[in-house]
N, C-alpha and C positions, 0 to 999 in steps of 0.2 A: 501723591504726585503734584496735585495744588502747590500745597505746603512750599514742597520740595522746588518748585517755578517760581513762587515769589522769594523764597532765600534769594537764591541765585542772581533773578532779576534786582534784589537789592544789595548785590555784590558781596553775598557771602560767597565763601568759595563754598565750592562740589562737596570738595570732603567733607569740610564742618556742617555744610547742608546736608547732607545724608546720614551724618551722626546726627543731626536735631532732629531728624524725621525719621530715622529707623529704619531708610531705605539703601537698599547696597546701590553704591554710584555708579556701576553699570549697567546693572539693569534701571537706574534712571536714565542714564544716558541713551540705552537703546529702544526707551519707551518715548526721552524727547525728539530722537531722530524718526521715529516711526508715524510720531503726529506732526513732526512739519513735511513728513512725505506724503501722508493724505492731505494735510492744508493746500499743499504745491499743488498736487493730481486734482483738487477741488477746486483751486483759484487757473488752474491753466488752461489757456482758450483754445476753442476748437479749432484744429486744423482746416485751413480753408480748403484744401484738399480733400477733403474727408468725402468717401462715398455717401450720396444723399441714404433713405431709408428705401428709395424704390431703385437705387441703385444696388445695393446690397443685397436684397430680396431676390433683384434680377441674376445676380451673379448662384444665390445659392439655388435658384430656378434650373438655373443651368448645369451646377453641377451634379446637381440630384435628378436631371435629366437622364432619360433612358440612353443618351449617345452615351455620357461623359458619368453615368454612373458610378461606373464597372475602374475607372481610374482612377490614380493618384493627382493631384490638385497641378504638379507639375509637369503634367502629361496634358491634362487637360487645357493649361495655358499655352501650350507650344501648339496643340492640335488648334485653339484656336486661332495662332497666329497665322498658321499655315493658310486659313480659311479668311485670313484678312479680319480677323478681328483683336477687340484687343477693349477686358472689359475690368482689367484691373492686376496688381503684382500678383505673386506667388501666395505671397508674406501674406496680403489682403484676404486672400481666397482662405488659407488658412485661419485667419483671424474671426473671418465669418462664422465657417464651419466649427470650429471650436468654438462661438459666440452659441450654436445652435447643436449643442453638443453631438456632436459629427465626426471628431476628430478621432478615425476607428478606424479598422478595416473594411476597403469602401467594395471592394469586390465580393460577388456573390461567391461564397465559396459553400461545397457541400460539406452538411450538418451531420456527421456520424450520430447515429445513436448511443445514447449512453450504456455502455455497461452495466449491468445489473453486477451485483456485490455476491457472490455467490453466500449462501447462509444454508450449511449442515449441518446435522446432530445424529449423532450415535448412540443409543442409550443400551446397548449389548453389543456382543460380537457379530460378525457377517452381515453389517444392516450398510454400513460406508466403507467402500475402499478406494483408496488413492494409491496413485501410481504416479511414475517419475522414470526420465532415463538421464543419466549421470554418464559421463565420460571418464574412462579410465587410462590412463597415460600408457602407450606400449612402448615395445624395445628400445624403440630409437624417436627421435622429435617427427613429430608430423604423424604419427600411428596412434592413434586410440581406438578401444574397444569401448561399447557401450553396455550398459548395466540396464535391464529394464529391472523395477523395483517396484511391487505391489504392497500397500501395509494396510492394515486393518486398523481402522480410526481409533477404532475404541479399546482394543489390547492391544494395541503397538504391536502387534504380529506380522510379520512380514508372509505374507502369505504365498508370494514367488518372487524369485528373481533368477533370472538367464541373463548371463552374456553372451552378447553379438559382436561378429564384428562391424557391424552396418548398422543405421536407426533403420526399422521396419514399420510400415502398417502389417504387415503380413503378419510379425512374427510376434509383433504385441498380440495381434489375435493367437495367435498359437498361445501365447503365455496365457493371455485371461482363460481358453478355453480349461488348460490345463487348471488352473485354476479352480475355476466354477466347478469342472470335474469330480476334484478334491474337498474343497470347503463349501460348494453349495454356491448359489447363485445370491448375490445382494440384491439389497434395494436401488444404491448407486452408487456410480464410477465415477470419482473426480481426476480430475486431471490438468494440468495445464493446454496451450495453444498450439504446444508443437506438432511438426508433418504427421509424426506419430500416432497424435493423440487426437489429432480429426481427421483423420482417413477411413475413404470408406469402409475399408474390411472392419475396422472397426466399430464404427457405425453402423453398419446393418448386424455384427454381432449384437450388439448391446441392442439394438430395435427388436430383435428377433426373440432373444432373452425376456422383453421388458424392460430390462435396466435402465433405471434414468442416468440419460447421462448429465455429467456437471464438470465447468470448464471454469477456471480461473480467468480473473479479468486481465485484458491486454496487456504485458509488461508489469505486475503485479505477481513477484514471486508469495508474497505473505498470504495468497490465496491459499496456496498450496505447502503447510507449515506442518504436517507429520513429514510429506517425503522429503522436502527439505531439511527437515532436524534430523531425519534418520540419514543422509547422507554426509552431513557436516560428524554424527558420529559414525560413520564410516570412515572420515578421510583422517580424521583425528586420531584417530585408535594408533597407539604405539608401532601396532605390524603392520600399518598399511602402509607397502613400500610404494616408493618414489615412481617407479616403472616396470612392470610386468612385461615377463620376457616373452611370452604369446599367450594367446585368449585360454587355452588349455589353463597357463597359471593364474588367470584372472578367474577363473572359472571355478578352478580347488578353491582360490584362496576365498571366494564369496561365498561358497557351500560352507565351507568352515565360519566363517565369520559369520552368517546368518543364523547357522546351528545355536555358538558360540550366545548371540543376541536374546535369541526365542526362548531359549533355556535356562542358560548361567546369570542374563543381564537382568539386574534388577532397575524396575523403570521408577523413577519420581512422581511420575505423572500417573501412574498405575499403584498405588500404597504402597512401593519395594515392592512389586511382586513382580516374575517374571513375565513378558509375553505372554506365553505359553498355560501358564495356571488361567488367567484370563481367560484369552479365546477358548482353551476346555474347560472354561466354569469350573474350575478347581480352586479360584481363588479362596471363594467363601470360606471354603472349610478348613482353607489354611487361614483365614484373617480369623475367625471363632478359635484357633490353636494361639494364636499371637496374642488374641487379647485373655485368653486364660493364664499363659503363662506372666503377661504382667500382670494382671488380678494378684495372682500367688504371691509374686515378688513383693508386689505391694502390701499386702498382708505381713510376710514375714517381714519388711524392713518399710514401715509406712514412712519412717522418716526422712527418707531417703529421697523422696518424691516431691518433698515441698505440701503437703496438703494437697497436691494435684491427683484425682478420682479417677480423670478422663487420661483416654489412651492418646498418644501423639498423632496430631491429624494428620501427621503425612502417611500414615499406612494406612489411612481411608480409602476406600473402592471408591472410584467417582460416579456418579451418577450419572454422569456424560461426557460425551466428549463432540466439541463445537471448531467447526471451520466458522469463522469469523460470526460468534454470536454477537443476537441483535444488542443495543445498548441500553442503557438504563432506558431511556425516555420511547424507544421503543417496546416497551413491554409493558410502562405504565399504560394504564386503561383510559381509553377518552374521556374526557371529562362529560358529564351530562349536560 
């Protein structure tokens, strides 16, 4: 930029000066306009108006004062004037405060606490179950029936669902009981925030049980990502119609569809295996039948394979299954 200042000053043009130096002529340009605006800001004299230093102090005294705390800078000058005072503009008040970095929300407002992240792990059947209730459209606009929906973390097992035609505390507890009844009582209920899902009948179930319970955080659907994913493949499914002509047909058609799920559906997230083989620990012995029959295959046409030994990882059993596992850096070990 030297260089590129003495061209100039010796009336070379811009252009040919920025070809001799290498420098694109705009960005000289906006590097010369940038230092004769701090030369200006540096050679320009002080306003004789200018608040002294115990003038300014006084004013920020007063605004971080217990009367004039709790207000905005332009509340605070009108209440002064009201009181016959008058100890500087708006503009000023703001200038100070930003000078003293201040320029925030000046009212005490309450501090919710944070949210905790909820962090699950399933490493068998009947240890996590989550639940959800879904809206399902009836006859005519303005009618839905509600779907409660319990799945078992770790085989994708849907382990109840009733439809209502009401969201209940009541009848959520009828479901889990029936439930529990059936597959045996868990370790813990996750669930989302809804009237539902923290009502007492429910809560003194699950106290009563032991059950711990576990809640998604505020407005955080991603807490809650089995019953969400098993309802997005619910609404998806080719048969699921548009509008159910009363809770009786919402009611066949989710028996069926659950059946349909538990049994027929092969899950990705589960090696291909069904729900169903999972939660009754039948998987194993059908994944020891899968990988015998590719052994053989492979045997008789190795070529076929690529040199590849190992079986395709997607039919792996998982070892787990995680509501929002922790991160890398949290699992690293403290350093010594």
């Amino acid at each position: 930029m030297i260089a590129y200042g003495q061209l100039v000053e010796a009336t070379v043009g811009t252009r040919r000066a920025a070809i001799l130096t290498g420098i694109n002529r705009s960005t000289a340009h906006r590097r010369t306009k940038t230092a004769l605006g701090q030369q200006l800001r540096a050679s320009r004299p002080v306003p004789v108006n200018k608040l002294t230093d115990a003038e300014r102090a006084r004013v920020l005294a007063v605004l971080n004062s217990a009367e004039f705390v709790d207000h905005a800078p332009l509340t605070v000058w009108a209440m002064l004037l009201d009181e016959g005072t008058y100890l500087c503009s708006v503009s000023t008040m703001y200038r100070i405060l930003a000078e003293n970095a201040q320029v925030k929300e000046r009212r005490r407002l309450a501090r919710h606490p944070q949210s905790t992240c909820p962090e699950l792990v399933a490493t068998r059947p009947r240890q996590v179950y989550s639940w959800d209730i879904t809206k399902l459209a009836g006859p005519s606009k303005g009618v839905y029936y509600d779907a409660y929906v319990m799945i078992d973390i770790y085989s994708r097992y849907i382990v109840g669902a009733h439809v209502h035609t009401r969201e209940s505390g009541v009848l959520a507890t009828e479901l889990m009981e029936e439930i529990f009844g059936t597959h045996g009582i868990p370790q813990v209920v996750h669930a989302d925030r809804g009237t539902a899902m923290t009502s007492k009948t429910v809560t003194a179930l699950l106290a009563d049980l032991q059950v711990t319970r576990s809640h998604s955080r505020p407005r955080v659907s991603n807490d809650n990502p089995f019953s969400e994913a098993w309802f997005k493949t619910l609404k998806y499914a080719p048969e699921f119609p548009a509008r159910f002509g009363s809770v009786w047909h919402a009611r066949d058609f989710m028996d069926r569809f659950v059946d349909w799920y538990n049994h027929d559906h092969r899950h990705t997230g589960i090696g291909l295996h069904t729900p169903a083989e999972v939660f009754y620990d039948l998987a194993a012995a059908r994944d020891t039948d899968r990988r015998a029959t590719l052994a053989a295959a492979r045997a008789r046409n190795p070529h076929r394979f690529g040199g590849i030994t190992a079986a395709p990882k997607i039919i792996d059993l998982p070892t787990a299954a995680w509501i929002n596992p922790p991160t890398q850096e949290d699992q690293q070990p403290a350093a010594a």
